[in-house]
CHARMM internal coordinates of N, CA and C (Angstrom, degrees):
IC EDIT
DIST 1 N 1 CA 1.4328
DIST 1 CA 1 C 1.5216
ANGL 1 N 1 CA 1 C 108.20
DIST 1 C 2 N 1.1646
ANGL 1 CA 1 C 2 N 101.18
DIHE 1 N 1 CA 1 C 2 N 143.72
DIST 2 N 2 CA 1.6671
ANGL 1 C 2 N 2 CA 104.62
DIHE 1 CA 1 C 2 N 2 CA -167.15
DIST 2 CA 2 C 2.0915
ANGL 2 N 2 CA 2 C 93.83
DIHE 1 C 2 N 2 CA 2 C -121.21
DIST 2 C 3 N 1.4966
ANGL 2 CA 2 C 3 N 113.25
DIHE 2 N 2 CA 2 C 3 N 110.03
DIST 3 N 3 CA 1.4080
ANGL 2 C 3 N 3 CA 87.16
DIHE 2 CA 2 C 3 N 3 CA 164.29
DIST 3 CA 3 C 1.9784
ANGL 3 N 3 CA 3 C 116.73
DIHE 2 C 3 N 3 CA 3 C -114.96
DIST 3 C 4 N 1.2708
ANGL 3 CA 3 C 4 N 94.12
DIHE 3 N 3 CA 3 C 4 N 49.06
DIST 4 N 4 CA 1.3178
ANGL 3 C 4 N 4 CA 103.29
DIHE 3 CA 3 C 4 N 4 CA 171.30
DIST 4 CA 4 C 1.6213
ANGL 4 N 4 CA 4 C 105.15
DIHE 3 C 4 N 4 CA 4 C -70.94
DIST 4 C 5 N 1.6493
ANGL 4 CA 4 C 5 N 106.38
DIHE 4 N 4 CA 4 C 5 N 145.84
DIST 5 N 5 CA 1.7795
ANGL 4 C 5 N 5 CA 104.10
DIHE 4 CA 4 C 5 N 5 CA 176.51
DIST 5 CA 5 C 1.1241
ANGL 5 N 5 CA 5 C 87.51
DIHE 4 C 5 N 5 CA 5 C -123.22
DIST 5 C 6 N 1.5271
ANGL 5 CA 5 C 6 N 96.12
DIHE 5 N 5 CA 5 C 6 N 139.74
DIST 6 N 6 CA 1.7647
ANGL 5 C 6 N 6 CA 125.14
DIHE 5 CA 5 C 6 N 6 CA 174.27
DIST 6 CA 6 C 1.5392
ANGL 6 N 6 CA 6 C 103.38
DIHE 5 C 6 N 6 CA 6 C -107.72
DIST 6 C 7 N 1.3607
ANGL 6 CA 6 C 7 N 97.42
DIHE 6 N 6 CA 6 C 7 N 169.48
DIST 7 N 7 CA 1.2724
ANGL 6 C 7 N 7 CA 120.71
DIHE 6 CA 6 C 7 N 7 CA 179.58
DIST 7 CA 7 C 1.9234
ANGL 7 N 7 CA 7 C 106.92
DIHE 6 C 7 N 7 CA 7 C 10.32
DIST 7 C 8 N 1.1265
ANGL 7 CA 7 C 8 N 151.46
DIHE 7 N 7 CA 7 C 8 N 51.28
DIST 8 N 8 CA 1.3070
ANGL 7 C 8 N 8 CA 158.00
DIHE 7 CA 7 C 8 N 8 CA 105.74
DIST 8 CA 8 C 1.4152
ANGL 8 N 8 CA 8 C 107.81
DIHE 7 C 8 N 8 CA 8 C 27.60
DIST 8 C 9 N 1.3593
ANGL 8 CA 8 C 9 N 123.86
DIHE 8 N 8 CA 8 C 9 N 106.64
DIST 9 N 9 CA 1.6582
ANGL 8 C 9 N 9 CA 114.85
DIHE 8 CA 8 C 9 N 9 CA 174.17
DIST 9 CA 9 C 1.4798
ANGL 9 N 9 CA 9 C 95.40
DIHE 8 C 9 N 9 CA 9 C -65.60
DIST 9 C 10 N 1.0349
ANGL 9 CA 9 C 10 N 129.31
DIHE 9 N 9 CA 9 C 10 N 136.05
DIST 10 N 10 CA 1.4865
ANGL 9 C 10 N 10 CA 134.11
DIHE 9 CA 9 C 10 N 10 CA 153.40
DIST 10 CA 10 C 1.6336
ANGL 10 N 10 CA 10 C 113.02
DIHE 9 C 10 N 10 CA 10 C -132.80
DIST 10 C 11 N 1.3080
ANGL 10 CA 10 C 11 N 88.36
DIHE 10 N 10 CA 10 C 11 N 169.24
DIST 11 N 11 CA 1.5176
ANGL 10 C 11 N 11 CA 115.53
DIHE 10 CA 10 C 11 N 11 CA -168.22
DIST 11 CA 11 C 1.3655
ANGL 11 N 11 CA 11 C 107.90
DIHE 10 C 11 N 11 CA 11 C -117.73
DIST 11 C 12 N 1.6892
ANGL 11 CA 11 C 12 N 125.85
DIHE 11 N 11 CA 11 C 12 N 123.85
DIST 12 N 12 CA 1.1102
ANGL 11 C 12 N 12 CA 136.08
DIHE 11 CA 11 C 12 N 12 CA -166.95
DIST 12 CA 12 C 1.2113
ANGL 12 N 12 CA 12 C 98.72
DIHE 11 C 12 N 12 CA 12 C -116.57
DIST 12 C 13 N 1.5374
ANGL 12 CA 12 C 13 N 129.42
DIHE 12 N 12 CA 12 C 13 N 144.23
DIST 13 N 13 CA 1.6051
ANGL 12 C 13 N 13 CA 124.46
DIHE 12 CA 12 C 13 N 13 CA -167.27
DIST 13 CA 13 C 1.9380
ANGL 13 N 13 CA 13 C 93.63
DIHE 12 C 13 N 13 CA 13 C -157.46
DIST 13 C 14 N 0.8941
ANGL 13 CA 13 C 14 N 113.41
DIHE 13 N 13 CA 13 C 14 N 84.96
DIST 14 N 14 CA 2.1724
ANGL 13 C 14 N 14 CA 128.81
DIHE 13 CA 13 C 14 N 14 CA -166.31
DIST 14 CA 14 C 1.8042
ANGL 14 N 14 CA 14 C 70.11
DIHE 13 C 14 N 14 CA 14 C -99.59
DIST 14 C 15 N 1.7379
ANGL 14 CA 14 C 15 N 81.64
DIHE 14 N 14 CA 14 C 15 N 115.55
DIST 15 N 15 CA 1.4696
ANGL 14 C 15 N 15 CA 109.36
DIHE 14 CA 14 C 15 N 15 CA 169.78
DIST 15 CA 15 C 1.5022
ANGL 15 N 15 CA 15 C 91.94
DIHE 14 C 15 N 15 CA 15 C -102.18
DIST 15 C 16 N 1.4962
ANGL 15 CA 15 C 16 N 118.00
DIHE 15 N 15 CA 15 C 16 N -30.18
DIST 16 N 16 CA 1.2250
ANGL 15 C 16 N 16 CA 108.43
DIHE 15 CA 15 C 16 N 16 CA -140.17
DIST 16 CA 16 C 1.7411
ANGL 16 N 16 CA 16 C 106.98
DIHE 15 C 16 N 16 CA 16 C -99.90
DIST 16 C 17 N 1.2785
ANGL 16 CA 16 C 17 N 116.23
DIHE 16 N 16 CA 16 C 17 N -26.46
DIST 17 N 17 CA 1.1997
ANGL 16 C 17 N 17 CA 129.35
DIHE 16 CA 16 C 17 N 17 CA 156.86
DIST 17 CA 17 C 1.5812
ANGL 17 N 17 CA 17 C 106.83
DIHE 16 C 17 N 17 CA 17 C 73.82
DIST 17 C 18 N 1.2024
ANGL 17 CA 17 C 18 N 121.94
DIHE 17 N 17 CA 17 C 18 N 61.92
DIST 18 N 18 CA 1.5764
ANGL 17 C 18 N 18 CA 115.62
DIHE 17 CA 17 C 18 N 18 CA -159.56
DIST 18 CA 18 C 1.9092
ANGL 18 N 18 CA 18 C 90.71
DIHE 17 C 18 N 18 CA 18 C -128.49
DIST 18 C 19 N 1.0708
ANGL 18 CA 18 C 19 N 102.16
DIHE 18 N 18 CA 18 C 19 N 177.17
DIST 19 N 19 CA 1.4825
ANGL 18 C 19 N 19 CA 104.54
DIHE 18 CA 18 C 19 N 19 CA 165.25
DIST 19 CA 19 C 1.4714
ANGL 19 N 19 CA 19 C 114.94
DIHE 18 C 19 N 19 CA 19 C -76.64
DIST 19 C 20 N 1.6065
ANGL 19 CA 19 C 20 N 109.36
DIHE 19 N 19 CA 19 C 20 N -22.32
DIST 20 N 20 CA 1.2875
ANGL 19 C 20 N 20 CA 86.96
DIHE 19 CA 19 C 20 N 20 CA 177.18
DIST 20 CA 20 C 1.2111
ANGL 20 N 20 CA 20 C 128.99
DIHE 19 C 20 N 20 CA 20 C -124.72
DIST 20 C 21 N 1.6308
ANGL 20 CA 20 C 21 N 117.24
DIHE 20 N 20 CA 20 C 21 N 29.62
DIST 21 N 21 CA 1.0258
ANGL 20 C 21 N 21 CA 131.59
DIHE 20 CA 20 C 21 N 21 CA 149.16
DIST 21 CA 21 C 2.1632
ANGL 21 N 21 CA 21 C 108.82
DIHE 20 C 21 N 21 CA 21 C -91.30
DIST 21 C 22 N 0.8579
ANGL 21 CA 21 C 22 N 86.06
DIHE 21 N 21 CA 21 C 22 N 0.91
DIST 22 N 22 CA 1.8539
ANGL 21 C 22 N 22 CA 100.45
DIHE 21 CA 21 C 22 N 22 CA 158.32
DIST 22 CA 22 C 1.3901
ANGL 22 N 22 CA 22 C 102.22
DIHE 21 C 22 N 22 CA 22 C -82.36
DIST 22 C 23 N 1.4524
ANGL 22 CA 22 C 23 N 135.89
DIHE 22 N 22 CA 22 C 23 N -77.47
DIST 23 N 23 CA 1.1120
ANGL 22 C 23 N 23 CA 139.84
DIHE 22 CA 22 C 23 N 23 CA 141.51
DIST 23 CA 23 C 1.1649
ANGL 23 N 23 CA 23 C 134.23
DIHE 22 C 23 N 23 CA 23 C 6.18
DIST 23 C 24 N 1.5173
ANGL 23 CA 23 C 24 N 123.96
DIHE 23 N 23 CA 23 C 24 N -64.61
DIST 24 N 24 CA 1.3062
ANGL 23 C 24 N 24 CA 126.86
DIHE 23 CA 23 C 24 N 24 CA 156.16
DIST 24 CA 24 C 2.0704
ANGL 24 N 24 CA 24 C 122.12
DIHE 23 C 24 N 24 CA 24 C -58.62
DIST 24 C 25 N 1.2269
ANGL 24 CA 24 C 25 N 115.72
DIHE 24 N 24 CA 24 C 25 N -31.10
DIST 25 N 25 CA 1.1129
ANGL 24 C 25 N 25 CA 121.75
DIHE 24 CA 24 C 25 N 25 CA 176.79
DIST 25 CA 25 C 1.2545
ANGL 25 N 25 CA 25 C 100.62
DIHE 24 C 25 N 25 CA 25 C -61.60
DIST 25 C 26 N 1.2995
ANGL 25 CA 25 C 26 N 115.58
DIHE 25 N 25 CA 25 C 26 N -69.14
DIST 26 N 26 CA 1.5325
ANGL 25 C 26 N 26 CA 131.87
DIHE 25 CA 25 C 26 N 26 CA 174.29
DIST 26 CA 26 C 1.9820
ANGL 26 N 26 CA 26 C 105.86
DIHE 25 C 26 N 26 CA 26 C -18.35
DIST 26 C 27 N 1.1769
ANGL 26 CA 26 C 27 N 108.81
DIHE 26 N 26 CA 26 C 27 N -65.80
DIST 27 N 27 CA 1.5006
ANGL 26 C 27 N 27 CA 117.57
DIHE 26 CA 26 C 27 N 27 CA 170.94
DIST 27 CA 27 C 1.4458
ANGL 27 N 27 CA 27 C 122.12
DIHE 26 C 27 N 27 CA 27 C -19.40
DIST 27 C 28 N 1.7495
ANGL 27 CA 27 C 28 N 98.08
DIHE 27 N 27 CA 27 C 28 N -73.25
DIST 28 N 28 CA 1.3940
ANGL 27 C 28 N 28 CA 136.44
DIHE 27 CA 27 C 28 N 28 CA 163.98
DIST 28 CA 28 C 0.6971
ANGL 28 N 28 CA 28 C 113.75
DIHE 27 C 28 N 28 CA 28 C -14.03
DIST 28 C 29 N 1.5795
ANGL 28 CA 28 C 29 N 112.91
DIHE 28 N 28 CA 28 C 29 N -81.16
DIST 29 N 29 CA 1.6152
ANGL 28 C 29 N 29 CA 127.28
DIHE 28 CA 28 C 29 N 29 CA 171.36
DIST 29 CA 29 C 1.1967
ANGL 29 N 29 CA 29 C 134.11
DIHE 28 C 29 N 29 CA 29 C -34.99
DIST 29 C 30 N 1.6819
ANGL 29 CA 29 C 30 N 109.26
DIHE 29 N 29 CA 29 C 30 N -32.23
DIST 30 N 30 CA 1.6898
ANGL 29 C 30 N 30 CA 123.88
DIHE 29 CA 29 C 30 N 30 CA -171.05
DIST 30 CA 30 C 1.5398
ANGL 30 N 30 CA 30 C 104.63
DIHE 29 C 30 N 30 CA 30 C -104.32
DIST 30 C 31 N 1.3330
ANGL 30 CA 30 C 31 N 96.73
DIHE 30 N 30 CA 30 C 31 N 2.38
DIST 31 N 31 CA 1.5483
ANGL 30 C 31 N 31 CA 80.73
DIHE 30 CA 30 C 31 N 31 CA 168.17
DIST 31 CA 31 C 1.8468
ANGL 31 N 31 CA 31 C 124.87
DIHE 30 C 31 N 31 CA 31 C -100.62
DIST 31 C 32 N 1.1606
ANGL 31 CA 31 C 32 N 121.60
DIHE 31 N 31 CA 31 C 32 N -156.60
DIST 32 N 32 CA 1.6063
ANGL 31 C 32 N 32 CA 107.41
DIHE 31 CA 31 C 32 N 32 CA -157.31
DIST 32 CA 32 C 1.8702
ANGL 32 N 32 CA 32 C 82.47
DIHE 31 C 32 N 32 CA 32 C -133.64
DIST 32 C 33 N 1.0100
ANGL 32 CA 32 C 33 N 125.11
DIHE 32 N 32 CA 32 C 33 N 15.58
DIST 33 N 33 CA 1.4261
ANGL 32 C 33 N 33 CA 128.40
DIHE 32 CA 32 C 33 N 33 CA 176.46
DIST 33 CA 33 C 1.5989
ANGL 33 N 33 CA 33 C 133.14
DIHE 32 C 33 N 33 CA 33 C -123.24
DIST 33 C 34 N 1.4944
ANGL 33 CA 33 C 34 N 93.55
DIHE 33 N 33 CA 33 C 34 N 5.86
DIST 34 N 34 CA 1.9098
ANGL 33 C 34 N 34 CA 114.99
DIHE 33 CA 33 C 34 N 34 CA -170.04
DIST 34 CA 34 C 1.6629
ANGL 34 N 34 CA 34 C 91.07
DIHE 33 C 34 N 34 CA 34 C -141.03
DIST 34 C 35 N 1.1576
ANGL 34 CA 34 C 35 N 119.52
DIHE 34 N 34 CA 34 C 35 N 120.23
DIST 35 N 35 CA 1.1191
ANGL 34 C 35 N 35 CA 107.81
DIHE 34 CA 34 C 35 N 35 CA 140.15
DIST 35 CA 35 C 1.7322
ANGL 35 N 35 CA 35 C 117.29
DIHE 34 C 35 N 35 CA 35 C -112.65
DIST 35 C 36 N 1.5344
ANGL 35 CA 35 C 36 N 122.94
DIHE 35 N 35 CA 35 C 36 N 120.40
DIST 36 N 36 CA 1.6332
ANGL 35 C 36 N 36 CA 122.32
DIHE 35 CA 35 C 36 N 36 CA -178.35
DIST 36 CA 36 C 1.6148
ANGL 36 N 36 CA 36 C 104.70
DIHE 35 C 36 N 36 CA 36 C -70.24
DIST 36 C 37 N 1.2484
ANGL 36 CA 36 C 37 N 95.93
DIHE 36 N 36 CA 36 C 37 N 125.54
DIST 37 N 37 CA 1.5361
ANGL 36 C 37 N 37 CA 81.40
DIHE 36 CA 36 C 37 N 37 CA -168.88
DIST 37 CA 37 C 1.9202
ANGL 37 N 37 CA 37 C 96.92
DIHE 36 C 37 N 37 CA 37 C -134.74
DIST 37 C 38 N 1.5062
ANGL 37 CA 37 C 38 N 113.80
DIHE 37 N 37 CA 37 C 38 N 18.27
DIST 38 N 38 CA 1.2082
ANGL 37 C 38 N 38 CA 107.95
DIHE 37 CA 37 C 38 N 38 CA -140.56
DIST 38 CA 38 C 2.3872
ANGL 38 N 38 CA 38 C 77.86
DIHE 37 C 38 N 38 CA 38 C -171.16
DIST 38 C 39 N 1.6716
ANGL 38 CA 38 C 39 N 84.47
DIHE 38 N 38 CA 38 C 39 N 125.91
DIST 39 N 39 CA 1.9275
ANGL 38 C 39 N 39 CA 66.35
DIHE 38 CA 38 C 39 N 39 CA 173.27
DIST 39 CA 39 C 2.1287
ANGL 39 N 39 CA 39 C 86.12
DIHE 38 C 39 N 39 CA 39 C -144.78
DIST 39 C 40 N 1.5306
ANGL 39 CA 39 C 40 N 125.30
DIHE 39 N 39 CA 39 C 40 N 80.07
DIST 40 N 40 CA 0.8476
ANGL 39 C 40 N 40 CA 107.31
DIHE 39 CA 39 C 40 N 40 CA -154.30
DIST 40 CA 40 C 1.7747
ANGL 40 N 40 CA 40 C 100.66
DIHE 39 C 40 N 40 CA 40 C -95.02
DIST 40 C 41 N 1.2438
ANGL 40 CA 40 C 41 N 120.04
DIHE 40 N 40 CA 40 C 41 N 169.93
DIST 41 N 41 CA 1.5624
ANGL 40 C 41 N 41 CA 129.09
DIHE 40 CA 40 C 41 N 41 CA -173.45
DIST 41 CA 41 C 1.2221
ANGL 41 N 41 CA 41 C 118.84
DIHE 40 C 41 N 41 CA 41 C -84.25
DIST 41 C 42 N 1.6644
ANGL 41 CA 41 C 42 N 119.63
DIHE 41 N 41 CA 41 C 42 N -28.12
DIST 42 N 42 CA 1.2759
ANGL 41 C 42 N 42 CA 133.00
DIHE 41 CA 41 C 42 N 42 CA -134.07
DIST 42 CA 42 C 1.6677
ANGL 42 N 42 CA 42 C 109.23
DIHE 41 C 42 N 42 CA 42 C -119.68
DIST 42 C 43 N 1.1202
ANGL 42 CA 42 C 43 N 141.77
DIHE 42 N 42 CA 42 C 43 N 148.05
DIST 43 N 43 CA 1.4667
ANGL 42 C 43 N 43 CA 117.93
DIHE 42 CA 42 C 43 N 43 CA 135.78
DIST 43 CA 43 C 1.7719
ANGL 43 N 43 CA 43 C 122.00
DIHE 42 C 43 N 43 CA 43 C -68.70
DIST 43 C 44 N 0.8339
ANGL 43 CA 43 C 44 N 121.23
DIHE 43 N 43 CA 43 C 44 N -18.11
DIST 44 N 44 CA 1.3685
ANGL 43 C 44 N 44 CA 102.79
DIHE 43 CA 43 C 44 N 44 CA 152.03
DIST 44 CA 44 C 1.3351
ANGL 44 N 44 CA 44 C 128.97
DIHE 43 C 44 N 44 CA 44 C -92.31
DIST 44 C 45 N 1.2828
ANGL 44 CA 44 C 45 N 130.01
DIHE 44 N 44 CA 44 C 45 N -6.67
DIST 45 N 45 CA 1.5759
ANGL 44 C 45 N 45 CA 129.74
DIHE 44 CA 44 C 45 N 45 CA 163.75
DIST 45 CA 45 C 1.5501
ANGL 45 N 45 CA 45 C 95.84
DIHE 44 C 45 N 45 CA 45 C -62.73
DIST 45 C 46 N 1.4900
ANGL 45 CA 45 C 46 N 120.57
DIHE 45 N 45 CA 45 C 46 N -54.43
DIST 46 N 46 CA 1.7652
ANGL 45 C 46 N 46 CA 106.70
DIHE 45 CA 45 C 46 N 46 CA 178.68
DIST 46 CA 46 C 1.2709
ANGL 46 N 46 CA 46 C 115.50
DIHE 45 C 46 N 46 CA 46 C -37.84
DIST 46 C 47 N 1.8565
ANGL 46 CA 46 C 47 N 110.52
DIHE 46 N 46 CA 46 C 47 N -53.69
DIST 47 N 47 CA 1.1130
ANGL 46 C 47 N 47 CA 90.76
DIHE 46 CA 46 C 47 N 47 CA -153.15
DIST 47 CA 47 C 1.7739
ANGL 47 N 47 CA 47 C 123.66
DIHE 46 C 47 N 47 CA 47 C -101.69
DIST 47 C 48 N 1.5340
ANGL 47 CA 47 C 48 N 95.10
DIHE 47 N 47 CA 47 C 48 N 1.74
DIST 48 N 48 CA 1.5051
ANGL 47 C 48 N 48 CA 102.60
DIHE 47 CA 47 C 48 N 48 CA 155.25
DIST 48 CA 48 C 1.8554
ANGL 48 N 48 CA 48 C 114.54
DIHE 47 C 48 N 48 CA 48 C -67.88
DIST 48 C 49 N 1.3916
ANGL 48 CA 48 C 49 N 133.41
DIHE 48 N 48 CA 48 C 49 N -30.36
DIST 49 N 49 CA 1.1869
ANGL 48 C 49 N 49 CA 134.43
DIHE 48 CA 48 C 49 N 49 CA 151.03
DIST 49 CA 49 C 1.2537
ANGL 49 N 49 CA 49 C 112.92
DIHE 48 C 49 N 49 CA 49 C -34.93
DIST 49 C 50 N 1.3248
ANGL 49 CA 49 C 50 N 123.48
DIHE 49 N 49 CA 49 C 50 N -85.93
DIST 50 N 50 CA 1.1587
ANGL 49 C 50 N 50 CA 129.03
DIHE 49 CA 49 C 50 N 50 CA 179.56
DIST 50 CA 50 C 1.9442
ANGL 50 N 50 CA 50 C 137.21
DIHE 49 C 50 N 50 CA 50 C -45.25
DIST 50 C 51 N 1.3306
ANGL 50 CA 50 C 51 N 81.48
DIHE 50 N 50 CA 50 C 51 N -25.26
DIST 51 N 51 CA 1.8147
ANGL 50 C 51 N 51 CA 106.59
DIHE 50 CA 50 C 51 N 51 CA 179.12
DIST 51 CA 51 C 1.9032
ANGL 51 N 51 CA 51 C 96.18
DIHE 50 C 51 N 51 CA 51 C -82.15
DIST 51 C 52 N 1.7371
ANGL 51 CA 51 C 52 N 114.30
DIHE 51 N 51 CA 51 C 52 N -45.74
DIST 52 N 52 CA 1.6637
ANGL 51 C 52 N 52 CA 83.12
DIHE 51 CA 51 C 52 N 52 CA 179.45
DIST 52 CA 52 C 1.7201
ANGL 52 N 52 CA 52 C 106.16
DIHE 51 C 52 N 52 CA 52 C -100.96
DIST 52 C 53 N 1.4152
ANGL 52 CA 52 C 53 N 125.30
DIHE 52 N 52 CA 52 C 53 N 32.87
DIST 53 N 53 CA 1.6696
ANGL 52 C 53 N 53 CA 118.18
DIHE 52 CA 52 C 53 N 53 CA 170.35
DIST 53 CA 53 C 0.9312
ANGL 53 N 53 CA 53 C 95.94
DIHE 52 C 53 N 53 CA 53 C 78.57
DIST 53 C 54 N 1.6165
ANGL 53 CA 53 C 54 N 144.66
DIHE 53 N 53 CA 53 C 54 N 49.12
DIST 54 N 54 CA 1.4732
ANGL 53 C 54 N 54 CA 133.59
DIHE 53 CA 53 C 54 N 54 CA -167.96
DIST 54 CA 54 C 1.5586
ANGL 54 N 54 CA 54 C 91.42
DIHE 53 C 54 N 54 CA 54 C -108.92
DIST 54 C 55 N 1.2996
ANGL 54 CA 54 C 55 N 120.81
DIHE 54 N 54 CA 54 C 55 N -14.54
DIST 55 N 55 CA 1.5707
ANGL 54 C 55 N 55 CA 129.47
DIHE 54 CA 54 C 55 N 55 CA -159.30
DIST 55 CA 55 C 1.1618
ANGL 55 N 55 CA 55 C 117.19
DIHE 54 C 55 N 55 CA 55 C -147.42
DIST 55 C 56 N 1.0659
ANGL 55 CA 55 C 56 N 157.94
DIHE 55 N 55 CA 55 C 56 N 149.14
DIST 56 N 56 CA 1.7366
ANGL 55 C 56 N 56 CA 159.92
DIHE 55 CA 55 C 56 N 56 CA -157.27
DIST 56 CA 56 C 1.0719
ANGL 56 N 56 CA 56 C 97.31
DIHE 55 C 56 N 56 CA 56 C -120.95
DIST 56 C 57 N 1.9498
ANGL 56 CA 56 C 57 N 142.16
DIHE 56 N 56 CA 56 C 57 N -39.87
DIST 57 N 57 CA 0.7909
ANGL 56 C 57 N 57 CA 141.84
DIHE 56 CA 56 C 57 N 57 CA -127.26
DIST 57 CA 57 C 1.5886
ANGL 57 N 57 CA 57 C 105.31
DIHE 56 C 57 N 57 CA 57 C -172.50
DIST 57 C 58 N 1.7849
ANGL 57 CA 57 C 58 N 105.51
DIHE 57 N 57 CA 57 C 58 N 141.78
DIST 58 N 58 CA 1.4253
ANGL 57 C 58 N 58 CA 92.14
DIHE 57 CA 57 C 58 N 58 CA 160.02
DIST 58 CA 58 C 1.8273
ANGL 58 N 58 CA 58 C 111.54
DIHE 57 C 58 N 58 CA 58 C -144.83
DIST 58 C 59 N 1.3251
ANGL 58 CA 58 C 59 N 113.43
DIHE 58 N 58 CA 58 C 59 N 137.41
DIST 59 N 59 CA 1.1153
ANGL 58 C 59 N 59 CA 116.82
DIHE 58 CA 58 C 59 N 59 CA -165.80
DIST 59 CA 59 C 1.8716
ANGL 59 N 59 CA 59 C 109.89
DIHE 58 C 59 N 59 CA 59 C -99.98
DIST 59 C 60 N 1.5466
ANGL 59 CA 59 C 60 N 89.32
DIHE 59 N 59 CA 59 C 60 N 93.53
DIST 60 N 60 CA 1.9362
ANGL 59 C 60 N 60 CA 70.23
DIHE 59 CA 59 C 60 N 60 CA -168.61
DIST 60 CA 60 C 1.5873
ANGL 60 N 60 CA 60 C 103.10
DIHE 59 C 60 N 60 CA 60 C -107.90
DIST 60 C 61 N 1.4798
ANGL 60 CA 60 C 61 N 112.99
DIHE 60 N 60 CA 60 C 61 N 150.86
DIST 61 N 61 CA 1.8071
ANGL 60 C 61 N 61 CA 118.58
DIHE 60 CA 60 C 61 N 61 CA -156.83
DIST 61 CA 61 C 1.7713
ANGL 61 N 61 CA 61 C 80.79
DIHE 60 C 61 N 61 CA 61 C -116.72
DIST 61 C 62 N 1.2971
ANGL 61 CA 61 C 62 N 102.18
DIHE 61 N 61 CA 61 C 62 N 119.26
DIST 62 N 62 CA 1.7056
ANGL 61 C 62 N 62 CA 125.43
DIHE 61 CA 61 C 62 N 62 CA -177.28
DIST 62 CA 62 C 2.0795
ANGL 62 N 62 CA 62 C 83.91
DIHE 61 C 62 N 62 CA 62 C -61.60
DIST 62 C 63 N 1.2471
ANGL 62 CA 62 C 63 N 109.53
DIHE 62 N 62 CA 62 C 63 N 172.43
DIST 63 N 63 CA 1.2173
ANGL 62 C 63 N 63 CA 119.66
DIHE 62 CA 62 C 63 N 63 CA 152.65
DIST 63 CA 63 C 1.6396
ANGL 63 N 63 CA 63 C 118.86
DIHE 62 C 63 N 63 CA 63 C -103.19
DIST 63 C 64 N 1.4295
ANGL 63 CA 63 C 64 N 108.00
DIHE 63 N 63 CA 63 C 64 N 143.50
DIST 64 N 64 CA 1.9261
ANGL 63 C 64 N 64 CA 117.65
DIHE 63 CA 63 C 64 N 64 CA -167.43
DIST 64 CA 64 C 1.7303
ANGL 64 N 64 CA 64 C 91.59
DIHE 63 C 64 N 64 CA 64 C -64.84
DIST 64 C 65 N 1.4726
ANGL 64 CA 64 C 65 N 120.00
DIHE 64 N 64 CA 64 C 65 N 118.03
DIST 65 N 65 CA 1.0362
ANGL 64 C 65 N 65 CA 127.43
DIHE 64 CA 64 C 65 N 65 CA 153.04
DIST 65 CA 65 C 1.5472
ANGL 65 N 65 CA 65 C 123.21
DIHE 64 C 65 N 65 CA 65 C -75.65
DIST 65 C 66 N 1.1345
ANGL 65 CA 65 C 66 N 108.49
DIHE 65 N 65 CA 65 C 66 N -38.51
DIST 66 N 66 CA 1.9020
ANGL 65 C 66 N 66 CA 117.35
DIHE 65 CA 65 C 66 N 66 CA -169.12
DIST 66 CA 66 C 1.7542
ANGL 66 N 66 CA 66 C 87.26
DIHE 65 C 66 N 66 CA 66 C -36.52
DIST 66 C 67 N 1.3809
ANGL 66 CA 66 C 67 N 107.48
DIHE 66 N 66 CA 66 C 67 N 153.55
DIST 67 N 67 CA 0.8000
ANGL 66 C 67 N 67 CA 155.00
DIHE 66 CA 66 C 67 N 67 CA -148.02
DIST 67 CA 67 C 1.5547
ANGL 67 N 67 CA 67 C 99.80
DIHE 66 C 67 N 67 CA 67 C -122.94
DIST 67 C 68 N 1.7141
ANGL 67 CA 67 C 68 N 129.13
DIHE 67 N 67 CA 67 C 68 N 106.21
DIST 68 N 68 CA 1.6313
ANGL 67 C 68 N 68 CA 148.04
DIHE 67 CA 67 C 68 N 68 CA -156.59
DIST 68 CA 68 C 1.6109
ANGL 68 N 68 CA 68 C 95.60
DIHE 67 C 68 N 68 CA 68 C -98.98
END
COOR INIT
IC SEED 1 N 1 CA 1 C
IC BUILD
């Protein structure tokens, strides 16, 4: 029995909008265990996703608070 999960619809939600949370998406994408299939704006776009099984998963990137 194998319980490795592949390709995973997920939901990507970049609060943070940086290059390198571009970067990190980028990752995501190349891997064989996420598929983004879903990039919603909202807390309720998540959670209407999630309410009809449209997504397995949701990957949401906080925005950098610290203080420059």
């Amino acid at each position: 029995m194998n319980l490795d999960v592949e390709h995973a619809r997920t939901a990507w939600m970049d609060m943070d909008r940086t290059p390198e949370s571009r970067e990190l998406l980028s990752e995501f994408q190349g891997s064989r265990y996420f598929r983004i299939t879903a990039v919603p704006a909202t807390d309720d776009a998540v959670r209407n996703l999630m309410d009809h099984g449209d997504v397995q998963a949701v990957i949401r990137i906080l925005p950098d608070t610290r203080a420059t």
